[in-house]
C-alpha positions in Angstrom: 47.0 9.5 -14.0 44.0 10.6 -16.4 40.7 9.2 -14.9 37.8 8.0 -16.5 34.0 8.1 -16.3 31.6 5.2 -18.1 28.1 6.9 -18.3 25.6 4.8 -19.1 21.7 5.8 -18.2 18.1 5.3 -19.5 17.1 9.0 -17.7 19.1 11.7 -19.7 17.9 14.2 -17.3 20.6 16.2 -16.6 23.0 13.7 -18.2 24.3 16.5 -20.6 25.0 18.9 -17.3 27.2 16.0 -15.7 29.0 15.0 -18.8 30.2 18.4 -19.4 31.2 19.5 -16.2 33.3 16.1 -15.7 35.3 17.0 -19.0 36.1 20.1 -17.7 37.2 18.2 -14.8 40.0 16.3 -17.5 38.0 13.3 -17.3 37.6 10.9 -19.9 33.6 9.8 -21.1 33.1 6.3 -22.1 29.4 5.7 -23.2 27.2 3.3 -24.6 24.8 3.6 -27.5 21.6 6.0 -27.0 24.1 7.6 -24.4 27.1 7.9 -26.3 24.8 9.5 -29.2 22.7 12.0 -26.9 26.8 13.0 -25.4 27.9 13.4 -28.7 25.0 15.9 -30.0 26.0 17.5 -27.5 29.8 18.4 -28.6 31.1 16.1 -25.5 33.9 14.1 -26.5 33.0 9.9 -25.9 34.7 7.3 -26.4 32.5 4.3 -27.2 32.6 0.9 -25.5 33.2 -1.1 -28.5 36.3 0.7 -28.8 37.3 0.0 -25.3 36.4 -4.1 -25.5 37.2 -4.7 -29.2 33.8 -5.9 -29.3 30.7 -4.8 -31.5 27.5 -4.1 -29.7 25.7 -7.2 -30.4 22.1 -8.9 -30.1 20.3 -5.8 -29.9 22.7 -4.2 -28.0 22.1 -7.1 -24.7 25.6 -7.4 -25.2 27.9 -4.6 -25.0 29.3 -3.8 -21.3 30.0 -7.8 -19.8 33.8 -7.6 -20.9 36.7 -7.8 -18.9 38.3 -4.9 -19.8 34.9 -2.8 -18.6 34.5 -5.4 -15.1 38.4 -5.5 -14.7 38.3 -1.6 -14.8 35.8 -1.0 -12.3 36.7 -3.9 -10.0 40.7 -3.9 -9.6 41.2 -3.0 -5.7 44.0 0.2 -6.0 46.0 -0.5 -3.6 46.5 -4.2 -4.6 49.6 -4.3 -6.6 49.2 -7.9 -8.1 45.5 -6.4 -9.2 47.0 -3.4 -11.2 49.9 -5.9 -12.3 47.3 -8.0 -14.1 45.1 -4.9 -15.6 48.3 -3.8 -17.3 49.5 -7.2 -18.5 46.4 -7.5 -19.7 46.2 -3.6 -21.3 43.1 -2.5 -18.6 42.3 0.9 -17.5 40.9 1.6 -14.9 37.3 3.4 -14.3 37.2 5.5 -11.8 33.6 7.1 -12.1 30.2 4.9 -13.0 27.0 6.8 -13.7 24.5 4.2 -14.7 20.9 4.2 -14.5 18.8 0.9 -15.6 15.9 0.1 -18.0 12.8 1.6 -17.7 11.0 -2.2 -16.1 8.9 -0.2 -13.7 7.9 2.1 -16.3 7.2 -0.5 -18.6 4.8 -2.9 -16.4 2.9 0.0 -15.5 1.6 0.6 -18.8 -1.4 -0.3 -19.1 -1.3 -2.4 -22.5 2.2 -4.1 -21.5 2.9 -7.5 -22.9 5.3 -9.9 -21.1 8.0 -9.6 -23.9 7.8 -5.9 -23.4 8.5 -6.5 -19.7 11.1 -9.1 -20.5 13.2 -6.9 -22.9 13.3 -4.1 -20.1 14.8 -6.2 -17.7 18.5 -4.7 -17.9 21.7 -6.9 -17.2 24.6 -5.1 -17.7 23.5 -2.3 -16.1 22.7 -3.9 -12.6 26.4 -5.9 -12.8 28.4 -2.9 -13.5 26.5 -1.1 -10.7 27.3 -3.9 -8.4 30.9 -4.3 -9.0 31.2 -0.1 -8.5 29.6 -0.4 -5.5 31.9 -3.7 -4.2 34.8 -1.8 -5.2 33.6 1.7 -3.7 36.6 2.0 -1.7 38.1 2.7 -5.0 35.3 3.7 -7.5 32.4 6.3 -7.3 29.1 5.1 -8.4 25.9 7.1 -9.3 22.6 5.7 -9.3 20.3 8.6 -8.9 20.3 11.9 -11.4 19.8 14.1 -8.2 23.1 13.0 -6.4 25.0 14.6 -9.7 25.6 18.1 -8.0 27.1 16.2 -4.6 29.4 14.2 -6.8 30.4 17.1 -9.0 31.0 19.7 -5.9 32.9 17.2 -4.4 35.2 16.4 -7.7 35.8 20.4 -7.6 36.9 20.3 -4.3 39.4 17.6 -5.2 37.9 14.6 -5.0 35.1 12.6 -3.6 34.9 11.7 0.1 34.9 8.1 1.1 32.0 8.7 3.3 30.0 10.1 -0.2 30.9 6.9 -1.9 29.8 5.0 0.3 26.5 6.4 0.6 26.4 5.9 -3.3 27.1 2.5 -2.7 24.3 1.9 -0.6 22.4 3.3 -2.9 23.0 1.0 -5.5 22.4 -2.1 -3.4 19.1 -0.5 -2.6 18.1 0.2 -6.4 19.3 -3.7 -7.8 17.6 -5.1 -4.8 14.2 -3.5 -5.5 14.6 -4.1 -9.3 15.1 -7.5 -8.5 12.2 -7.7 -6.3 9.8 -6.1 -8.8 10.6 -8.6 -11.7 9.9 -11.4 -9.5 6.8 -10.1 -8.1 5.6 -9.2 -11.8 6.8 -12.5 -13.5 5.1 -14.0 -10.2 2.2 -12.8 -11.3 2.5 -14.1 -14.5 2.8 -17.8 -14.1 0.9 -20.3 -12.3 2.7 -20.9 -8.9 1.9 -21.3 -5.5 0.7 -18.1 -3.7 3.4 -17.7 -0.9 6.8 -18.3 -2.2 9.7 -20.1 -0.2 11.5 -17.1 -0.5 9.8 -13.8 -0.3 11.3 -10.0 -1.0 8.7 -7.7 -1.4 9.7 -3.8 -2.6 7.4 -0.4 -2.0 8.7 3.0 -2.7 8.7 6.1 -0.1 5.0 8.0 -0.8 5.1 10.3 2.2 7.5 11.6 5.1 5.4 11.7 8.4 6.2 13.9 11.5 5.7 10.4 13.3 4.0 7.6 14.0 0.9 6.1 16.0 3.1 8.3 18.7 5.1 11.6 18.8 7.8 9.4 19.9 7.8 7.2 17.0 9.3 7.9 14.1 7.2 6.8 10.5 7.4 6.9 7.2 4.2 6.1 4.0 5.2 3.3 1.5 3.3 2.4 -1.4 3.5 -0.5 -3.5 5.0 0.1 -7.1 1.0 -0.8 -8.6 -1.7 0.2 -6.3 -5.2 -1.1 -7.3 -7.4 1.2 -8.1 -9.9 2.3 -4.8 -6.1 2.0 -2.6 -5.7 4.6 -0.3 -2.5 5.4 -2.1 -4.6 6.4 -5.4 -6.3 9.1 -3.4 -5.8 12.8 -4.4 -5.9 15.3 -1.6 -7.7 18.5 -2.2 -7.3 20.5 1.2 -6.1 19.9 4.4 -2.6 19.3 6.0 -0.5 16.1 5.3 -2.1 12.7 6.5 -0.3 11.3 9.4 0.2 8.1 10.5 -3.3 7.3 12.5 -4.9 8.8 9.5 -4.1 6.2 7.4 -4.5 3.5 9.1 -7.6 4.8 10.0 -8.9 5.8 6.1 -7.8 2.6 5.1 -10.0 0.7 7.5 -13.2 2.7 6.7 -12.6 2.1 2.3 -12.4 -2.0 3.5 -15.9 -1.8 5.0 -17.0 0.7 2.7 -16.3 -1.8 -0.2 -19.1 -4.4 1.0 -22.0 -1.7 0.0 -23.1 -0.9 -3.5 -25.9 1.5 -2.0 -25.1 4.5 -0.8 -23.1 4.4 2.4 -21.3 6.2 4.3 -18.8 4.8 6.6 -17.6 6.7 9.8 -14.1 5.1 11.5 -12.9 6.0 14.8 -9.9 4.7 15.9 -9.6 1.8 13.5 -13.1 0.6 14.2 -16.5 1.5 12.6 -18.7 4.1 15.0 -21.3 5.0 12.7 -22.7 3.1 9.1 -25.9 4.1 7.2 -27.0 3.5 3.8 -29.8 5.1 2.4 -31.3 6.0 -0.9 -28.9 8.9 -0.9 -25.6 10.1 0.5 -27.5 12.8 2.4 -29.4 10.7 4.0 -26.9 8.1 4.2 -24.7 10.5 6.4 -27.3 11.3 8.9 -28.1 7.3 10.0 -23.9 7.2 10.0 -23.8 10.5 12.4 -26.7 9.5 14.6 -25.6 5.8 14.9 -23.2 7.4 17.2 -22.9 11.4 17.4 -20.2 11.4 20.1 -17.6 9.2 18.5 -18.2 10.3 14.7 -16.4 13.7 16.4 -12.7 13.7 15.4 -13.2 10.5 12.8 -12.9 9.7 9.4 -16.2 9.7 7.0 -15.9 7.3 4.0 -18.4 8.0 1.4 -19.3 5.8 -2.6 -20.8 8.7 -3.7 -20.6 12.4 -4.7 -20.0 14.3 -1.4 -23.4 17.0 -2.9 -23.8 20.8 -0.8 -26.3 19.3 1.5 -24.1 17.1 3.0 -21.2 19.0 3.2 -23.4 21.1 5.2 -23.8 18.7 7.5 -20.5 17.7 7.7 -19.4 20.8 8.5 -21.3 21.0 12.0 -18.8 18.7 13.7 -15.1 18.4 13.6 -14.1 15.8 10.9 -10.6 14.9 10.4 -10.7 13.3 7.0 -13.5 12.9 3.9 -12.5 10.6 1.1 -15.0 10.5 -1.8 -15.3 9.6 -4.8 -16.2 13.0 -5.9 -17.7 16.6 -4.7 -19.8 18.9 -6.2 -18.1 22.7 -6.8 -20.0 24.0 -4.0 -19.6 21.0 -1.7 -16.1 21.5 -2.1 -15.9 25.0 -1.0 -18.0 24.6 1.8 -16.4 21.8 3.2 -12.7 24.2 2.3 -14.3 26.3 5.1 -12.8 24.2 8.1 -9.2 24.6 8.0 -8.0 21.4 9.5 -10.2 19.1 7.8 -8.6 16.7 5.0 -10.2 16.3 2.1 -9.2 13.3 -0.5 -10.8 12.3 -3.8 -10.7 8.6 -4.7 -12.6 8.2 -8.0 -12.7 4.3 -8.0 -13.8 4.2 -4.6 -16.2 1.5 -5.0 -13.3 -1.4 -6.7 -13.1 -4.5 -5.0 -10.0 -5.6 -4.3 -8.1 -8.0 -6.5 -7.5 -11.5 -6.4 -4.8 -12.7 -4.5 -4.4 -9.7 -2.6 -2.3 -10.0 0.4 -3.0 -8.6 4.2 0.5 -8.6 6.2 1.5 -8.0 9.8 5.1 -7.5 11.3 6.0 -9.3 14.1 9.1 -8.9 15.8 11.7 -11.2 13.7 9.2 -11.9 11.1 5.9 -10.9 9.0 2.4 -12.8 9.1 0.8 -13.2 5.8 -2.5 -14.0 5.0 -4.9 -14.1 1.5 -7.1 -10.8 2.4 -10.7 -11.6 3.7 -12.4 -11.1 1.0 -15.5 -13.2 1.1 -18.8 -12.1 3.1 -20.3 -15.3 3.4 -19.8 -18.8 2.0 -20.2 -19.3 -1.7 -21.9 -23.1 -1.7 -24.5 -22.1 1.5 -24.0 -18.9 2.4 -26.0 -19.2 5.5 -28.3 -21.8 7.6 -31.1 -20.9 10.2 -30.4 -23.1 13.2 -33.6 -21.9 15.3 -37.4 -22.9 14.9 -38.7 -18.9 13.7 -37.5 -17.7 10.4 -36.1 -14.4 10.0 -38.1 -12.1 8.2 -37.2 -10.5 5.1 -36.2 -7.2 6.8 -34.3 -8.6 9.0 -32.5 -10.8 6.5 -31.6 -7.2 5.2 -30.3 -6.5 8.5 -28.5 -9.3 9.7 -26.6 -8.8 6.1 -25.7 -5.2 7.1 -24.6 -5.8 10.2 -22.5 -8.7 9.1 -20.4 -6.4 6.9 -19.9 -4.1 9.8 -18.7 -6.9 12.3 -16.6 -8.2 9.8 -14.7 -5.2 9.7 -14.9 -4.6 13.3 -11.8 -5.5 15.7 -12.4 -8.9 17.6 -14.2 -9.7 20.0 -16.8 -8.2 17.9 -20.6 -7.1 18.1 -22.4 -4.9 15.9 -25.9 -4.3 16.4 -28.1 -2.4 13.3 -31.4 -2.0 12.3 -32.7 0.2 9.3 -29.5 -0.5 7.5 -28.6 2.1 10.5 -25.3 1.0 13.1 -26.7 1.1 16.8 -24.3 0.0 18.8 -20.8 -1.7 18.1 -18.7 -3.8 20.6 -14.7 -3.8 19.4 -11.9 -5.3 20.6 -13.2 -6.9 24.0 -11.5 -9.8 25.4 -14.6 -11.4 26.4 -17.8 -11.8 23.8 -20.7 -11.4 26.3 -18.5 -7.4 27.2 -18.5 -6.7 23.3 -22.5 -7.7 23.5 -23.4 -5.9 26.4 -21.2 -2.7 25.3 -23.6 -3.0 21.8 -26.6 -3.0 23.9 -26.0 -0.2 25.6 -24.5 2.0 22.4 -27.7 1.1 20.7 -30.1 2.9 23.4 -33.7 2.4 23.5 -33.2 1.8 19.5 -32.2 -1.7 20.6 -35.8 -3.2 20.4 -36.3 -4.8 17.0 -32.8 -4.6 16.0 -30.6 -7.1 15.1 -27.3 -8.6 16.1 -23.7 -9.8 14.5 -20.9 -11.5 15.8 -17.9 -12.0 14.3 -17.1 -15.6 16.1 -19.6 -18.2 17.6 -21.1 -17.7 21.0 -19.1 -20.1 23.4 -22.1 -19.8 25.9 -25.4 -18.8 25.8 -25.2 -15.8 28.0 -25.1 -14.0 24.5 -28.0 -14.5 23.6 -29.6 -14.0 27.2 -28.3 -10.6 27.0 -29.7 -9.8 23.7 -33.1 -11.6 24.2 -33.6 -9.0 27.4 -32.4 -5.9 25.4 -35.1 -6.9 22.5 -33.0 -8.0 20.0 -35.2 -10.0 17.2 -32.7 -12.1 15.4 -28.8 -13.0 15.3 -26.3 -14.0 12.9 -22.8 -15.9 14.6 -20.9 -18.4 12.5 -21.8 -21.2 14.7 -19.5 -23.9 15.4 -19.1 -23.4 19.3 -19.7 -26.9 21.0 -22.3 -25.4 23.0 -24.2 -24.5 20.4 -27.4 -26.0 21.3 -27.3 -24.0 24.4 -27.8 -20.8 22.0 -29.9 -21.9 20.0 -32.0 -23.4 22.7 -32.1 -19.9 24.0 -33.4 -18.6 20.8 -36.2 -20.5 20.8 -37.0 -19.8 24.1 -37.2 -16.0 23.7 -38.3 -16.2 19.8 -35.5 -15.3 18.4 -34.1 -15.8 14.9 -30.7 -17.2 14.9 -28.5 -18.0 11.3 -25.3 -19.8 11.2 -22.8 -18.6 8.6 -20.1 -21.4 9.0 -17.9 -18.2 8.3 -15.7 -16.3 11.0 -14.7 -13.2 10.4 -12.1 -12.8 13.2 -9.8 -8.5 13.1 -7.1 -8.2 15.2 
């Protein structure tokens, strides 16, 4: 029996190749349009779908493969014999080979000008429901999704025929494509109309960005997904100029230290350890920027990541290079920063050139949990729009502390719950993460900050259920404290305050990190 082979593919790479070596194999081509054209340019003998179905191509070619006589083909079940009965009372042949690849969608939405209609007239149909009928019937039909899988299928044909073990791997393959091409024109068309922000039904699709040698732990196996359009300033975007692969701590990491590093527009550099900030200065200048940010905490900065919104200049690199760094991301370097920071083998360097971009509205932040996935609106807001903050205690702040108590506020923000972060000088002192208990976060600030402590000022990222809080910080010399109030013992701070002449603002804003 002769077999037959309907190619059908938007990517012609290596189309010409495949075609040719599965005429040589006595298989018969059936094509489609562009296809069937590009084939026959080539010498390779098609024969064209219309001629199969009876039917003309019609409505701009959105009709041409949804025909019995094409579905009956692919779909009959071999070994059925009331299924071939019917395809020959009903003059079908069978296919025995699909090579289809679908409209360029992604392509098409990443463009920068796209319109909708654009979009909506790359949203193939036939293609998907042939690709989904080979691979339901793969017991019986070989389907080919992927350009690169045409050497496996063609070695296997010359060995006599393909193995059922191959086909179903092709199959899977196919699900795997349609489901993700699904999932990215709803997410775009999403996007698009008016609706509510979490749908009923949710299928979110990311392609594979980067193998890793494992995950948080050796034992752990992990891989990098990115979604299909990263915003600009994503981690994703980044271009890495030296340094071995990032693994999976690196990431995570680097993506912690660009969130905080969005909240400043002066210069700033951010230093991460762990998932948590360990050293943040701003100055008039990167250079000096990176010292507050290396002295905030010179024994945890060793090992970290620095985050930098500006050119990384020689000067710095300089500096840089007297500790071990893991990773820089910048938004640039100068020629000579470059090459000095090329020096240390080990160290990664990235370039992110939109560094600085906020993120976009309705961006999502997602966690898995085991049998299901958390997902929140991304905390984007610093402080509330309407009254962004209210002083609760007798004193005033004064204006250089108000600069403080902002800068710190971005830091605990971005620091792992129970937070503290203590600054002064648009200098980190100390920072509290992760503590179970808010007066431990305090007291662990305190004593990171040193004898820099008096005349600094404090954040927390949740109110102070007790006044022990502001005890501890009234006795280290703290000057003034921003909390988002809200605690029912309240007064009991604030009270305190006053006692020791501290300054105390309410945000009505928590900014809780786990």
């Amino acid at each position: 029996m002769k077999r037959r082979a309907l190619i059908s593919v938007s990517d012609k790479a290596g189309i010409e190749d495949l075609a040719r070596e599965l005429q040589q194999l006595s298989f018969e081509i059936i094509s489609t349009g562009g296809t069937a054209k590009v084939l026959t340019e080539a010498g390779i003998p098609v024969i064209n779908i219309s001629d199969i179905t009876g039917f003309p191509e019609c409505l701009d070619g959105r009709v041409k493969t949804l025909h019995p006589k094409i579905h009956g083909g692919i779909l009959a079940v071999r070994d059925n014999p009331e299924h071939m009965d019917q395809l020959k009372k009903l003059g079908i042949e069978t296919i025995d080979l699909v090579v289809i690849n679908l409209y360029p969608f992604r392509e098409t939405i990443l463009k920068e000008d796209a319109t909708l209609e654009e979009a909506i007239e790359n949203i193939d149909i036939g293609g998907p429901a042939m690709l989904r009928a080979a691979a339901k019937n793969y017991r019986d039909v070989a389907v080919v999704v992927d350009p690169s899988d045409y050497p496996l299928v063609i070695d296997e044909l010359k060995s006599g025929d393909i193995s059922l073990e191959t086909k179903f791997y092709l199959a899977v393959k196919v699900f795997e494509l349609t489901a993700h091409y699904d999932a990215l024109i709803s997410q775009y068309l999403r996007k698009q109309a008016d609706l509510p922000a979490f749908p009923d039904l949710l299928t979110l699709t990311y392609e594979k960005h980067q193998e890793m040698r494992y995950g948080e732990n050796p034992h752990q196996q992990a891989v990098f997904y990115r979604e299909i359009q990263p915003f600009a300033g994503s981690l994703p975007a980044a271009k890495q100029l030296h340094g071995k692969e990032l693994s999976f701590n690196n990431i995570n990491d680097t993506n912690g230290a660009l969130d905080l590093l969005r909240e400043f527009d002066q210069p700033t550099i951010v230093a991460v350890k762990h998932a948590n900030p360990c050293g943040v200065g701003s100055a008039d200048n990167i250079f000096e920027a990176y010292k507050k940010a290396y002295e905030a905490d010179p024994v945890s900065i060793f090992g970290g990541i620095i985050a930098a919104n500006r050119r990384i200049d020689e000067v710095t690199a300089r500096e840089i290079n007297k500790i071990f760094i893991e990773i820089v991301i910048a938004p640039g370097y100068t020629e000579k920063a470059l090459e000095i920071l090329k020096q240390k083998k080990n160290i990664r360097i990235l370039e992110l050139k939109d560094i600085q971009a906020v993120l976009p509205p309705g961006t999502w932040d997602a966690k898995k949990v085991a049998g299901g996935l958390l997902v929140q609106e991304a905390d984007t807001k610093l402080f509330k729009e309407d009254e962004p903050w209210k002083v609760v205690t007798d004193r005033q702040p004064t204006e250089k502390e108000l600069e403080d108590l902002e800068f710190a506020w971005k830091i605990v923000k971005h620091t792992k719950s129970n937070g503290i972060a203590i600054a002064k000088n648009r200098q980190s002192l100390g920072i509290g993460p992760g503590q179970v208990n808010r007066i431990w976060a305090v007291e662990q600030a305190i004593e990171r900050s040193g004898k820099e402590v008096k005349g600094a000022v404090l954040a927390s990222d949740a109110f102070f259920p007790f006044d022990d809080c502001v005890e501890a910080a009234a006795k280290a010399g703290i000057t003034a404290i921003i909390q988002p109030g809200g605690s029912v013992k309240d007064q009991l701070s604030i009270d305190a305050c006053n006692r020791y002449g501290i300054a105390m603002i309410f945000t009505g804003m928590r900014h809780f990190k786990h």
